[in-house]
SEDRENKE-417058 format. One record per residue: residue number from 0; residue in one letter; x, y, z of N, C-alpha, C, O in turn. Coordinates in steps of 0.2 Angstrom, whole numbers. Layout:
N
   seq   type     npx     npy     npz    capx    capy    capz     cpx     cpy     cpz     opx     opy     opz
   NUM      a       X       Y       Z       X       Y       Z       X       Y       Z       X       Y       Z
...
This chain:
161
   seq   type     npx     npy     npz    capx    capy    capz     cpx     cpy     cpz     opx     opy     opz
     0      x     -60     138     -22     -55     135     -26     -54     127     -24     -52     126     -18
     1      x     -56     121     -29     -54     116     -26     -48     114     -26     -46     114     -32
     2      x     -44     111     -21     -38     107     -22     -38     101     -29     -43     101     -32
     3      x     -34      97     -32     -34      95     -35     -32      89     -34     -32      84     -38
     4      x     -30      88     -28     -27      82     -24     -34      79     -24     -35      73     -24
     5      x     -40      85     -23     -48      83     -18     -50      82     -24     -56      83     -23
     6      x     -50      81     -30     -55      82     -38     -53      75     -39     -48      72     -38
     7      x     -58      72     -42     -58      64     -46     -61      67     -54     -66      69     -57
     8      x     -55      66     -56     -56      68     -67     -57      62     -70     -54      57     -68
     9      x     -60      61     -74     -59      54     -79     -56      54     -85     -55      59     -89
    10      x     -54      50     -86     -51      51     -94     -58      46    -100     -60      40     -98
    11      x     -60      50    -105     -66      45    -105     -63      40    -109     -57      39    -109
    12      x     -68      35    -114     -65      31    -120     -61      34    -125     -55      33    -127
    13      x     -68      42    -128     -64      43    -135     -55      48    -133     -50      49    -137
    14      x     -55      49    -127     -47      51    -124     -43      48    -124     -37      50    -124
    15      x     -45      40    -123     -38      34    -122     -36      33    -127     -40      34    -132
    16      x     -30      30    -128     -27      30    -134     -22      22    -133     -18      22    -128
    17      x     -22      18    -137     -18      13    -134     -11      15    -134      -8      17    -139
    18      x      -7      14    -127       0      15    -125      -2      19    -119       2      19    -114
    19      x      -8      23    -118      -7      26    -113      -7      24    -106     -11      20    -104
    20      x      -3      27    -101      -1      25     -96      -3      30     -89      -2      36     -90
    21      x      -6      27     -82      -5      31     -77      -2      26     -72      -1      21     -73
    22      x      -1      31     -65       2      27     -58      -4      28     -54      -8      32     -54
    23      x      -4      23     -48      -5      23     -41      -3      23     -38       2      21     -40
    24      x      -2      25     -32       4      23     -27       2      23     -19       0      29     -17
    25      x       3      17     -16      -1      16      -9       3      12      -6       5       8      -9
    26      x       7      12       3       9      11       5       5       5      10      -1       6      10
    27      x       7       0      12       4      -4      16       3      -4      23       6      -8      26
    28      x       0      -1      26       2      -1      36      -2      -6      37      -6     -10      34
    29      x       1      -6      44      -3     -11      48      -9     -11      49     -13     -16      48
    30      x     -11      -3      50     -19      -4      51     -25      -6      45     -31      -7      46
    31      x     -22      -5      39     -22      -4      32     -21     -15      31     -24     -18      27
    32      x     -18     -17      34     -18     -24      35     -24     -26      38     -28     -28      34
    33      x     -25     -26      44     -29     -26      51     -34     -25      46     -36     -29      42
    34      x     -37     -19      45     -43     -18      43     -44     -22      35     -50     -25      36
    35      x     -42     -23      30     -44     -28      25     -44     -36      26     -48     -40      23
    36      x     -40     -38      33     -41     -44      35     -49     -44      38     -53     -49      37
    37      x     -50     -38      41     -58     -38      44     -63     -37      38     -69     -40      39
    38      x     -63     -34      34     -66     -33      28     -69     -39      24     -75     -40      22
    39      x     -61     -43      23     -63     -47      18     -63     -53      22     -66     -58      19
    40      x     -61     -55      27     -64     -60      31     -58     -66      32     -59     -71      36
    41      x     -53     -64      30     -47     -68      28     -43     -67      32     -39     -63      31
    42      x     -44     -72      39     -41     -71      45     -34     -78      43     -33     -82      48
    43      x     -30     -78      38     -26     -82      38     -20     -78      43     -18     -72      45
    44      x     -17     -84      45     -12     -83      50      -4     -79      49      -1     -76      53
    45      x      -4     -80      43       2     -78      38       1     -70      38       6     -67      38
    46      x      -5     -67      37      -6     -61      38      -7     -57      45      -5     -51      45
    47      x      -8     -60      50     -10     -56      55      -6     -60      61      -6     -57      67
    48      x      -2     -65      61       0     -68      67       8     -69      66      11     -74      64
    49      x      11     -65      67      20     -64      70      21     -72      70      22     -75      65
    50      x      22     -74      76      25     -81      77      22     -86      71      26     -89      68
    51      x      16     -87      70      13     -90      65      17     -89      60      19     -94      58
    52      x      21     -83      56      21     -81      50      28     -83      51      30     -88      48
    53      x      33     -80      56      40     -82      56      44     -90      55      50     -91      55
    54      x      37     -94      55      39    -100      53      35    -104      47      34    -110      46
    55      x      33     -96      42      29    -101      38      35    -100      32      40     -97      35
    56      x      36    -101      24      42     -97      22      42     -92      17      47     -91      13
    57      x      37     -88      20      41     -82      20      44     -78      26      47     -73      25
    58      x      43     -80      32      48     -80      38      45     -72      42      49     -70      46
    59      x      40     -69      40      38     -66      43      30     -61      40      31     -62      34
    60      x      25     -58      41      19     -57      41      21     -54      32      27     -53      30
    61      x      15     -55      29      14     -55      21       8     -49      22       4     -48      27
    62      x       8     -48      16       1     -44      13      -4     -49      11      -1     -55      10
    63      x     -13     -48      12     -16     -54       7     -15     -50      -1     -14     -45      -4
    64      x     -14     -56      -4     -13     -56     -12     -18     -50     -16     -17     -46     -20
    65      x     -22     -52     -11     -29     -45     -17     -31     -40     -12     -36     -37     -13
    66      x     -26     -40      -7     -24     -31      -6     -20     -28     -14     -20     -23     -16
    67      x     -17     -32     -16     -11     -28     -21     -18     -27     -26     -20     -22     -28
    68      x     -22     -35     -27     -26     -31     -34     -31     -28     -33     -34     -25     -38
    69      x     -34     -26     -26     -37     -18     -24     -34     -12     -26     -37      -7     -28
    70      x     -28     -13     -26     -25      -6     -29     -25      -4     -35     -23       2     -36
    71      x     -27     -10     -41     -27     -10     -47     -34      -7     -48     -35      -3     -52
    72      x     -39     -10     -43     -46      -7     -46     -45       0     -41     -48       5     -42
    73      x     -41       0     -37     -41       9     -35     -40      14     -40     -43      20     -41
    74      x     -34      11     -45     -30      17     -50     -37      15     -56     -39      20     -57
    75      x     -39      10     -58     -45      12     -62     -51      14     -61     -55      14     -66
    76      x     -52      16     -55     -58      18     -55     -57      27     -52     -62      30     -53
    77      x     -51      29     -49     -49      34     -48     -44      39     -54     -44      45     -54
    78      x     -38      34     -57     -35      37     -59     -36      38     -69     -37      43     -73
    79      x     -36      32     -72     -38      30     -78     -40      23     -78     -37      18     -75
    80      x     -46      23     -80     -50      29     -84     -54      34     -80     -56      39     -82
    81      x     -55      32     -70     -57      34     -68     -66      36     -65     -70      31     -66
    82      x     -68      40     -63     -77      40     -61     -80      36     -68     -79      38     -73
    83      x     -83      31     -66     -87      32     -71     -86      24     -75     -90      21     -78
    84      x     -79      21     -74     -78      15     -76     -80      11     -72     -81      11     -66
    85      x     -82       4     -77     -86      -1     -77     -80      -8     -75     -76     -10     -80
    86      x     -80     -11     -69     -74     -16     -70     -78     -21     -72     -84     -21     -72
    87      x     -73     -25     -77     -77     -32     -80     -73     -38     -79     -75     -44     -78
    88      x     -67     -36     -78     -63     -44     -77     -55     -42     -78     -53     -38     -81
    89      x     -52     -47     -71     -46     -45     -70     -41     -52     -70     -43     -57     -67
    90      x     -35     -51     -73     -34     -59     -71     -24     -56     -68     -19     -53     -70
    91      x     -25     -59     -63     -19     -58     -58     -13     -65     -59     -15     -71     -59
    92      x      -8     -62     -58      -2     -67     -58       3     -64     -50       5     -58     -50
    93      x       3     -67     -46       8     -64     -39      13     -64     -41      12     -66     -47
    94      x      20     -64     -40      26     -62     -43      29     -64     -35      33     -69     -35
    95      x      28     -61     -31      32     -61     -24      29     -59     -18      23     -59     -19
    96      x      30     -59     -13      24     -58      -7      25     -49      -5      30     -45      -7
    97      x      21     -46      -2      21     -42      -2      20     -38       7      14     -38       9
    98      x      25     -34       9      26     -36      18      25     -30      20      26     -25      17
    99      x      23     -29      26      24     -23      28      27     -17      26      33     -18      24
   100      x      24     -10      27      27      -5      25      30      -5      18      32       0      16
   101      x      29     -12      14      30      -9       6      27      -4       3      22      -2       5
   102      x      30      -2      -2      25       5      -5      25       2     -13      30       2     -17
   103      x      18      -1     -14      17      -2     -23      13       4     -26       8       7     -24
   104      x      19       5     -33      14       7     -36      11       4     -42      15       1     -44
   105      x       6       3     -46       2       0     -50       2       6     -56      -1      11     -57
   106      x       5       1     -62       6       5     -66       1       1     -74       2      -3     -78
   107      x      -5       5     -74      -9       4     -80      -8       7     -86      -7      14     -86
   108      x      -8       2     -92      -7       4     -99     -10       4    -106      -6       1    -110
   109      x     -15       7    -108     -20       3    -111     -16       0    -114     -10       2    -115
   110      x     -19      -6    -118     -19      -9    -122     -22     -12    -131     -20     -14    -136
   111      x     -28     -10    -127     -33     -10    -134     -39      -6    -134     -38      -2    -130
   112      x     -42      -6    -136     -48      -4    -137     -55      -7    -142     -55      -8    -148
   113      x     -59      -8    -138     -64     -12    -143     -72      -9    -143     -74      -4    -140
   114      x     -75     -14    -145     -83     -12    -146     -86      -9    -139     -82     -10    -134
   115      x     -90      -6    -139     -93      -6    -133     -92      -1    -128     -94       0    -123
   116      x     -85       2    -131     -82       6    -124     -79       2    -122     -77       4    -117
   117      x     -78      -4    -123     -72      -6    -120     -65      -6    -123     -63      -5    -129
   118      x     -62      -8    -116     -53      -4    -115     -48     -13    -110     -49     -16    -104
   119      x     -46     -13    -114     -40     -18    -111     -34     -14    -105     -33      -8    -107
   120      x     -32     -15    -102     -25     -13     -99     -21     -19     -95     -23     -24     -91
   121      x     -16     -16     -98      -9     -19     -92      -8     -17     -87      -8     -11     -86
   122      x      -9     -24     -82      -7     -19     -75       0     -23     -73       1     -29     -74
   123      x       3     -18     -70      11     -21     -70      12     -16     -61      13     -10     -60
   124      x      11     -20     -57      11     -20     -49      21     -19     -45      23     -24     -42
   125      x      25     -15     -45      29     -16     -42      30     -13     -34      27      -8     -31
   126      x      35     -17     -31      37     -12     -23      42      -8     -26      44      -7     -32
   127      x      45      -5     -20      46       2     -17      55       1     -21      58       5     -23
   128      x      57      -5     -21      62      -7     -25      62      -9     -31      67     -11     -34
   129      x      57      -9     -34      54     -11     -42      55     -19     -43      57     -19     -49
   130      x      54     -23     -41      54     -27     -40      46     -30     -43      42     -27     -39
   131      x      42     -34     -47      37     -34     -49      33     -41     -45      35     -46     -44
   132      x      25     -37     -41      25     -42     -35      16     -43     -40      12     -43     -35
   133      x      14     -42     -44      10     -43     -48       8     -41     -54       6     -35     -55
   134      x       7     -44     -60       6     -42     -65      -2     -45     -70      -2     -51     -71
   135      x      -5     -43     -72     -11     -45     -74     -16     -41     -79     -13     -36     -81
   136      x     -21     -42     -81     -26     -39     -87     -30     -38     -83     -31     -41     -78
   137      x     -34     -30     -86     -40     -28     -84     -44     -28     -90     -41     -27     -95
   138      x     -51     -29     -89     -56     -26     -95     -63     -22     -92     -67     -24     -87
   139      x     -63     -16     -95     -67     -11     -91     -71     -10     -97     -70     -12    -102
   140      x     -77      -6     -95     -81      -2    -101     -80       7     -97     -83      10     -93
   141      x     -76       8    -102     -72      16     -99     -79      21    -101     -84      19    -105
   142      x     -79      26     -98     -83      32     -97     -85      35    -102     -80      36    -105
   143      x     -90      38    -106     -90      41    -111     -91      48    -109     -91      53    -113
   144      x     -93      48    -105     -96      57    -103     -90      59     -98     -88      55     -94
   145      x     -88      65     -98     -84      69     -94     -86      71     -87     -92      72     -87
   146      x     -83      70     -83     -85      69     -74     -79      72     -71     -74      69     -70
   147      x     -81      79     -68     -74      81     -63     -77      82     -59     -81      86     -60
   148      x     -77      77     -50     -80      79     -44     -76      80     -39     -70      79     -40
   149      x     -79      81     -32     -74      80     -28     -74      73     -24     -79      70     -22
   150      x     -67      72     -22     -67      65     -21     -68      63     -15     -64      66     -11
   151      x     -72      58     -13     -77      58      -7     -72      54       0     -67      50       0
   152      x     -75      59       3     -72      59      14     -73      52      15     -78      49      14
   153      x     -68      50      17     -68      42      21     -69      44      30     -66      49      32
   154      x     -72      41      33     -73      41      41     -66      40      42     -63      36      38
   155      x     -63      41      47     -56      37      52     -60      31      56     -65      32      59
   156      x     -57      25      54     -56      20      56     -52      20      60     -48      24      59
   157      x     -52      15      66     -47      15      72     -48       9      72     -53       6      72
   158      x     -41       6      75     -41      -3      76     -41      -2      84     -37       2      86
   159      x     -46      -6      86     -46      -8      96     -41     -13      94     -40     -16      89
   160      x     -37     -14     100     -32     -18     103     -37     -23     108     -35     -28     112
């Protein structure tokens, strides 16, 4: 029997319906910082250097901005519409910085629906206080065929000191 925490479901096109709504929800750690700084290449100081950051103004270490809109292509390619979705364009507004140990969740809404299998959605980004630290448009071409797998093993990463 599979867990269903471990199953990736899709919701296809003809299943979305405009108003429908899912969540994501992802906590920020340090190493979860550390390793997307290394990823994406974005060794700003505001992210990764204590003293640098406590004098810049926000007064202490930030998230990068497109960590928050990774979480949005998380919940769309995981959550709704899920396996199988096509990203096409995203347009991002930041709201507020986002710091250590916050917990956003990423709340997607269709919007529309048009030719092609495509699907509009709102993405509306808050922290752990509800407080809204991103909001922005996606356009996907959602799934037409039904897809339930299991969802794939990531290696443990470890950050060297």
């Amino acid at each position: 029997m599979t867990d269903t925490l471990d199953t990736l479901e899709n919701i296809t096109y003809d299943e979305l319906h405009e108003g429908d709504s899912a969540t994501f929800t992802r906590t920020l750690t340090e190493d979860e910082l550390v390793l997307f700084a290394a990823v994406s290449g974005d060794v700003n100081p505001v992210h990764l250097d204590p003293e640098f950051a406590a004098e810049s103004m926000f007064r202490e270490r930030i998230a990068h901005g497109m960590w928050s809109g990774s979480l949005i292509s998380a919940a769309l390619a995981t959550v709704m519409p899920g396996p199988g979705t096509i990203y096409l364009e995203q347009s991002l507004s930041f709201k507020r910085p986002v710091k250590l140990e916050d917990t956003l969740t990423v709340a997607l809404t269709v919007q529309s629906k048009g030719p092609k299998n495509r699907v509009t959605f709102g993405c509306d980004v808050r922290n752990q206080n509800g407080d809204q630290v991103v909001s922005g448009e996606a356009r996907v071409i959602a799934p037409t065929e039904k897809i339930s797998l299991q969802k794939p093993r990531l290696p443990k990463i470890t950050i060297e000191n």
